[in-house]
NULOKOL-180190 format. One record per residue (C-alpha): x negated, y negated, z negated. Coordinates in steps of 0.001 Angstrom, whole numbers, plus 500000, padded with zeros to 6 digits. Layout:
N
NODE:east:north:up
NODE:X:Y:Z
...
END
This chain:
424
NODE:east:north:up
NODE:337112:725061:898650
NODE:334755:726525:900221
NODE:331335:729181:898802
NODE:328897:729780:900801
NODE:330159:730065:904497
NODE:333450:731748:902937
NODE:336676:729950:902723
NODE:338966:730306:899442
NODE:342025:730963:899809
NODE:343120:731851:896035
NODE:342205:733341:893048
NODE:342751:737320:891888
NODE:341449:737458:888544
NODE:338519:737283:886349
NODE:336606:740179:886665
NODE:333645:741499:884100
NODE:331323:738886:884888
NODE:333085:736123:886378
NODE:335905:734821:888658
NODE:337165:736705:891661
NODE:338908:735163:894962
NODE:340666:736049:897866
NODE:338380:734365:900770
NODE:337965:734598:904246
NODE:335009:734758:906299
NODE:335274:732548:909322
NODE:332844:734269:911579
NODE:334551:737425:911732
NODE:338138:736114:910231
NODE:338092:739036:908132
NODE:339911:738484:904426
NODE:336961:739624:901441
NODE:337191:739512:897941
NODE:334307:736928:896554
NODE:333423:738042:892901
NODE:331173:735331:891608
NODE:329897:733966:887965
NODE:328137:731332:887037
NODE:324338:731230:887430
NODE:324177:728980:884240
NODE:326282:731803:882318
NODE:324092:734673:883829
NODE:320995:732528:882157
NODE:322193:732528:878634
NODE:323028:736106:878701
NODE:318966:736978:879183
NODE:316212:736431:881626
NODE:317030:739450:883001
NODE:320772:739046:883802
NODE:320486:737015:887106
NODE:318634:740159:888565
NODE:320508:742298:887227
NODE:323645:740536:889141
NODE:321850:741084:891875
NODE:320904:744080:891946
NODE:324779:745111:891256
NODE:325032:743908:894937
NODE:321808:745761:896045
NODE:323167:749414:894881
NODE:326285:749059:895420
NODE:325816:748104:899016
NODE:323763:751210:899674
NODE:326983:752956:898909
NODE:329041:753646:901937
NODE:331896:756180:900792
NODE:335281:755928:901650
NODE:336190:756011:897874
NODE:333880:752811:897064
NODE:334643:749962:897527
NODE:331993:747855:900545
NODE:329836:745332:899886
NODE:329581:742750:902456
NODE:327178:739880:901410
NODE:325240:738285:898245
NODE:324344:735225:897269
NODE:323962:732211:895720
NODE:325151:728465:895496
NODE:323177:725902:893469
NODE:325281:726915:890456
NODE:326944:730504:891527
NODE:326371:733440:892213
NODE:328326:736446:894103
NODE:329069:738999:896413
NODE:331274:739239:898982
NODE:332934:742603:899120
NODE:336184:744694:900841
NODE:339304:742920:899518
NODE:341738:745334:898414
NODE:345288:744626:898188
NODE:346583:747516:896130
NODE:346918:748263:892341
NODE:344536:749732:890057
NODE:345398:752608:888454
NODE:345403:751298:884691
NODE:348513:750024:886006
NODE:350442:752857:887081
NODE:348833:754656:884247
NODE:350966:751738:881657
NODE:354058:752425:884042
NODE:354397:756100:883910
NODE:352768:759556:882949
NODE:351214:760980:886567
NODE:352627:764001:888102
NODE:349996:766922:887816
NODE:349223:766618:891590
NODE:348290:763239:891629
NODE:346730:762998:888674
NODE:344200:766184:889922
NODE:343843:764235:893596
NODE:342607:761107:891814
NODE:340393:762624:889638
NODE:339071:764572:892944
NODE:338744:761775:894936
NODE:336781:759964:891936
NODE:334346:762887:891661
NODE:333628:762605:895113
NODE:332578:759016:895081
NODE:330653:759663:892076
NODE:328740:762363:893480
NODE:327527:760542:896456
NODE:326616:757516:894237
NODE:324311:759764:892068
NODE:323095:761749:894902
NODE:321884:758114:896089
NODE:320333:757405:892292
NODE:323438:755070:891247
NODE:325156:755150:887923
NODE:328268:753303:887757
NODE:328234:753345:884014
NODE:331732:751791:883244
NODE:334637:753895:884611
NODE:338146:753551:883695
NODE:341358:753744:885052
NODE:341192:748908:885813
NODE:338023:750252:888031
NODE:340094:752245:890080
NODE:341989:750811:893017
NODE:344577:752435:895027
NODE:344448:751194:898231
NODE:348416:751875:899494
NODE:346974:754618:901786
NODE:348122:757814:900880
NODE:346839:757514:897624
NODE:343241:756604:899050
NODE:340976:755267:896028
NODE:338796:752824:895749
NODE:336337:752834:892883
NODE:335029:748986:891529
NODE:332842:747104:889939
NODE:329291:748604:889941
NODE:328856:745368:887400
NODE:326760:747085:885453
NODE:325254:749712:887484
NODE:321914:750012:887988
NODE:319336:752198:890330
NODE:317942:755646:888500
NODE:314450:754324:889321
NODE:314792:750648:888231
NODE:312514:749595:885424
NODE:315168:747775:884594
NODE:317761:750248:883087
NODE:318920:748070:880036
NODE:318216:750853:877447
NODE:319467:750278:873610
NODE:322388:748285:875131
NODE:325925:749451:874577
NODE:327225:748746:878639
NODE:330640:750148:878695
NODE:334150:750313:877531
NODE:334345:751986:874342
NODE:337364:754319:874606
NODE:335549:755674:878082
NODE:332053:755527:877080
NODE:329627:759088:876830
NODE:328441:759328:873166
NODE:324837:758644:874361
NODE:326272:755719:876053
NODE:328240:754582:872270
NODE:324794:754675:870673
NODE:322643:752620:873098
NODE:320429:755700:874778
NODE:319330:755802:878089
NODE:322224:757433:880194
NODE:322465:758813:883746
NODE:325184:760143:886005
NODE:326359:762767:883311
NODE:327788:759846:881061
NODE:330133:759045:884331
NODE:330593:762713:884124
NODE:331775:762029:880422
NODE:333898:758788:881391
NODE:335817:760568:884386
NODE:337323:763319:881965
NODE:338553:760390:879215
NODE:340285:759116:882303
NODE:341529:762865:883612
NODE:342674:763716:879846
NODE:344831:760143:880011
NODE:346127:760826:883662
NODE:347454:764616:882168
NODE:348658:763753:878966
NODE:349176:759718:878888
NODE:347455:759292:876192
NODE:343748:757970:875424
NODE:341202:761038:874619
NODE:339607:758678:871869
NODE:341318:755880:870273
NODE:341381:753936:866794
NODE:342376:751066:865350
NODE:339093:749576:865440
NODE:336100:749858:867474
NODE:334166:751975:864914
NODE:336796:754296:864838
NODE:336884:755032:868446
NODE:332541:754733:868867
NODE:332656:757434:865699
NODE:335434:759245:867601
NODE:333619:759734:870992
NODE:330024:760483:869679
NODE:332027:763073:866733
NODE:335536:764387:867317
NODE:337040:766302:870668
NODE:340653:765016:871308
NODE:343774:767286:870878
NODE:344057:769554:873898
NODE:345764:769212:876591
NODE:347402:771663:877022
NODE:349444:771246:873950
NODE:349912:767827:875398
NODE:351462:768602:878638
NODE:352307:773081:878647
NODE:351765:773258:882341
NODE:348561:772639:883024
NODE:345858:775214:884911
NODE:343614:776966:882159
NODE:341287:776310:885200
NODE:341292:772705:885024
NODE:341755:772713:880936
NODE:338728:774863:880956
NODE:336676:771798:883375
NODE:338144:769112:881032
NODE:336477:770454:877968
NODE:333274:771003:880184
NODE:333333:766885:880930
NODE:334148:765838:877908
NODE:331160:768217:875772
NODE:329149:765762:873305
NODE:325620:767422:874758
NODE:325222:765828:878269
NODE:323342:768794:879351
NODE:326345:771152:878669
NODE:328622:769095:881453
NODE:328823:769787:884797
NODE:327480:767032:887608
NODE:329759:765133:889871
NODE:329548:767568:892688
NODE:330322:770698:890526
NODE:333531:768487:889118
NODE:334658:767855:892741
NODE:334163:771865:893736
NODE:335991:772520:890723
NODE:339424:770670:891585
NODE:339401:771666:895259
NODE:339363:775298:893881
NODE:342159:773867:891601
NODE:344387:772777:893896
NODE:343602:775594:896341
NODE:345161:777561:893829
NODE:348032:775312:893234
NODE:348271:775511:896974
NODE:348179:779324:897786
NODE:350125:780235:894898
NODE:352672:782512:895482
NODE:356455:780826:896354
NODE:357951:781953:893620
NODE:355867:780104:891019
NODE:356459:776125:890695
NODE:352865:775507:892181
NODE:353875:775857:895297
NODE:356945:774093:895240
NODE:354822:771175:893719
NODE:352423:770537:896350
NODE:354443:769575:899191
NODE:355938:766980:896990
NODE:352627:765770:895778
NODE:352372:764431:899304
NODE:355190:762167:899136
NODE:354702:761620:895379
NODE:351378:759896:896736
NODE:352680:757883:899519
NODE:355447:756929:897186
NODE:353350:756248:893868
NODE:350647:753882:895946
NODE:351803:753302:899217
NODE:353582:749836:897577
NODE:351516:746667:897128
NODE:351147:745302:893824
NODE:353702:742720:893978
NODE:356338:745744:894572
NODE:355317:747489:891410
NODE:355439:745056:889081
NODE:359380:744602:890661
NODE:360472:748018:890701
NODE:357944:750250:888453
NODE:356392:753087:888974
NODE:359104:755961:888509
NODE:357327:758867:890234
NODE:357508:761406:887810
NODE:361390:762209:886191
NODE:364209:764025:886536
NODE:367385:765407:888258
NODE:369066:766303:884994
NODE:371334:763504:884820
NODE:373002:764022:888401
NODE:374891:767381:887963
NODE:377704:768948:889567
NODE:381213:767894:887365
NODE:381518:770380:884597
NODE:383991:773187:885305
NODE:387064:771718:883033
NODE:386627:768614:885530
NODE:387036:770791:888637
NODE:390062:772481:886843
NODE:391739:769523:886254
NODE:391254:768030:889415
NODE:393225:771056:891525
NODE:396541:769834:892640
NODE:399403:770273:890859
NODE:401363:773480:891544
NODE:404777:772537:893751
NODE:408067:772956:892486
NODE:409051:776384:891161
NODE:411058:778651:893835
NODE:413103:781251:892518
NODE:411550:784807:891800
NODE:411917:786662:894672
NODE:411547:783789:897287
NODE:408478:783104:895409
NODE:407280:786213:895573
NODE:407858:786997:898987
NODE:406422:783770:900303
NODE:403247:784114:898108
NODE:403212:787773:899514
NODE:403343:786478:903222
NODE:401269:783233:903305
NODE:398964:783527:900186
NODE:395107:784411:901795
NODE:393154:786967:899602
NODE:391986:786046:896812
NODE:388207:784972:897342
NODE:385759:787496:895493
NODE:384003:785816:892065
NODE:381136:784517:892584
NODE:378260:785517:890259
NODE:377141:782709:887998
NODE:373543:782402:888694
NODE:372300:780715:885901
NODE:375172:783013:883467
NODE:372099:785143:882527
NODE:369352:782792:882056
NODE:369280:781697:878228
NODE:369004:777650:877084
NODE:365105:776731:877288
NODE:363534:775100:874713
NODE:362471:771410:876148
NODE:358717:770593:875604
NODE:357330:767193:875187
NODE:356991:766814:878923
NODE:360717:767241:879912
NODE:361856:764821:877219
NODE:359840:762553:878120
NODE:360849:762996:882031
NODE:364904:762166:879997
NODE:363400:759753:878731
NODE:362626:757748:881945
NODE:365586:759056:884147
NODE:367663:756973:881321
NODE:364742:753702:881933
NODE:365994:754313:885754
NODE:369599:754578:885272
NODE:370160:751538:883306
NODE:368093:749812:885811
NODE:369974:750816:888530
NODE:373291:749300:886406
NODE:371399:746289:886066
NODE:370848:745952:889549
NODE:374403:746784:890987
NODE:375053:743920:888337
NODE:373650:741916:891449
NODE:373268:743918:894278
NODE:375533:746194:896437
NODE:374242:749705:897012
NODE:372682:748932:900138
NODE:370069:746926:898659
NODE:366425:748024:899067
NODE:365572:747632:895178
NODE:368270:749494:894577
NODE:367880:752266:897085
NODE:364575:752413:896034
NODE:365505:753132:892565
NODE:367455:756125:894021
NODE:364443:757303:895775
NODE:362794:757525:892363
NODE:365860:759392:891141
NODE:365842:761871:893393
NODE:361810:762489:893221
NODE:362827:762764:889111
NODE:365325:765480:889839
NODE:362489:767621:891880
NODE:360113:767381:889336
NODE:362463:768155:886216
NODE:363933:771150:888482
NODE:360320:772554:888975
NODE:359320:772002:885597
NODE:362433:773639:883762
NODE:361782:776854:886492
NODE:358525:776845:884577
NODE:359650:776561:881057
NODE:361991:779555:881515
NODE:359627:781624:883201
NODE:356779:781117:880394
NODE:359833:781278:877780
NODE:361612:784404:879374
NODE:357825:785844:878903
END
């Protein structure tokens, strides 16, 4: 099957408007992803809606970032239409979001890397005008996004900016965008904190069981904050979620002040002193990245994604254990043959060693750390499961104790935390 000059090879998914493939274009033999719908379709929707296809193309393909995705081509068959555009073989982050709540550093370098690609879209008069987590791709390169599907973005200058129309999904949508005014890049503005607040705290920022509920939600009510979602958040970056999710568009700050805003963020999570968490957090945020999207999507749906947990769960053997494990004590000697030997061959006895941990008090576990449990027990069962099958040596299941051992880092930074804001 063949459209256009580009050769199908199989199909992805259906995206917003229409079918997408995995083709290849034989004059370069480089693999693309063809997003097309049909022309017919485009038609009934309104006489405008075959432009306005096009023109998805047109924008987007002014965009060269490496956080958007590239268009390649556009056109048309005698009954399709579509664009030709990067293929990109990781997963989106909706995914990982379903999988598991984000650890803090990844969740602030994808918001950061977001900002970024929306501020050089609206410095070049583009609105996307539909972001959420399925329009964000992570490529498998060190956590490199991608965003997608400028389906219904359209140029700042068009006369063509589909005003009264609800465009959007509704639990990321600004609250002009929920009642049909004109928006511009603030409303992405709006859309990238619902998707920061659900990266922090896994759950949505506005949600119902209807879609009244959540339109009357976003234009009325503020979510719960944050920080009584998730206690170890930056007052900094609480401070810049309230600022992107404010009901008055002019009261929230632009794409490029968002960006500036998290690199001072995690400049500060970065220079912070070693004795706080931060610092401890941010060399693992590196390998927390190459671990959380360096897999293809095929590996994720197999293994999960089990970035953020615990190292509760693998401690030393209590001390009654250790006691009873000592080998038994040899046949008694008499008295002073005893004594004399012991006297003679006995070493000093080694000094006590101070407890460490004797004089710091039982914390009180916050919704974060029993929900980091909470997984460490998903990940033990399903490393039972798999020695059900498997020896240790396997790669699933040695990949299950790479998770593990990520979990233990995390819950040992965050429990430093909880004492030192409980000890205050």
């Amino acid at each position: 099957m063949k459209i256009g000059r580009y050769e199908i090879l199989d199909e992805i998914g259906q995206g917003a408007m229409g079918t997408v493939y995995r083709a290849l274009d034989p004059l370069i033999e480089r693999e693309v992803a063809i997003k097309t719908v049909d022309i017919a379709q485009l038609r009934s929707e309104g006489p405008d809606a075959e432009a306005r296809f096009l023109r998805e193309a047109q924008s987007a393909g002014r965009l060269s970032h490496p956080n958007i995705v590239t268009i390649y081509d556009v056109g048309e068959t005698d009954t399709l239409a579509y664009i030709a555009m990067e293929y990109l073989s990781g997963s989106t982050l909706r995914d990982l979001m379903d999988r598991s709540l984000l650890p803090l550093d990844l969740a602030i370098d994808t918001a950061l890397q977001m900002a970024e690609a929306l501020a050089f879209a609206h410095e070049h008069g583009v609105v996307h005008r539909d972001i959420k987590p399925a329009n964000v791709v992570v490529t498998g390169r060190r956590g490199r996004i991608k965003l997608t599907d400028f389906g219904i973005a359209h140029l700042l200058n068009s006369n063509q900016t589909q005003t009264g129309q609800m465009l959007g999904s509704p639990r990321y949508m600004s609250p002009e965008q929920a009642m049909g005014r004109e928006v511009d890049g603030r409303s992405d503005i709006f859309s990238l904190g619902a998707v920061l607040y659900e990266m922090l705290t896994g759950r949505y920022a506005f949600d119902g069981d209807s879609l009244p509920t959540i339109v009357y939600r976003v234009v009325n009510e503020m979510p719960p904050t944050a920080m009584h979602m998730r206690g170890t958040l930056p007052p900094a970056l609480i401070e810049l979620l309230a600022r992107m999710l404010h009901k008055n568009p002019a009261s929230r700050p632009n794409a490029r002040e968002v960006a500036t805003a998290l690199h001072a963020v995690v400049s500060a999570r970065q220079t912070a002193s070693p004795d706080t968490p931060s610092a401890v957090a941010e060399p693992m945020s590196r390998s927390l990245r190459v671990f959380a999207f360096g897999t293809p999507l095929g590996v994720f749906l197999l293994i999960g994604v089990g970035i953020i947990v615990i190292e509760h769960f693998v401690s030393a053997p209590p001390p009654a254990l250790l006691q009873s494990a000592e080998p038994e004590a040899a046949p008694a000697l008499s008295a002073p043959v005893a004594e004399a030997s012991a006297a003679e061959s006995a070493p000093p006895p080694p000094q006590p060693r101070q407890s460490r941990t004797a004089s710091i008090p039982p914390i009180k576990p916050d919704a974060y750390l029993q929900r980091l449990d909470e997984k460490a027990v998903e990940l033990r069962v399903k490393r039972t499961e798999l020695l059900l099958r498997y020896t240790e040596q396997h790669p699933d299941v040695m990949q299950v104790d790479r998770q593990l051992e990520q979990l233990r880092i995390e819950r040992r930074r965050h429990v430093r935390l909880l004492q030192k804001q409980q000890a205050g």
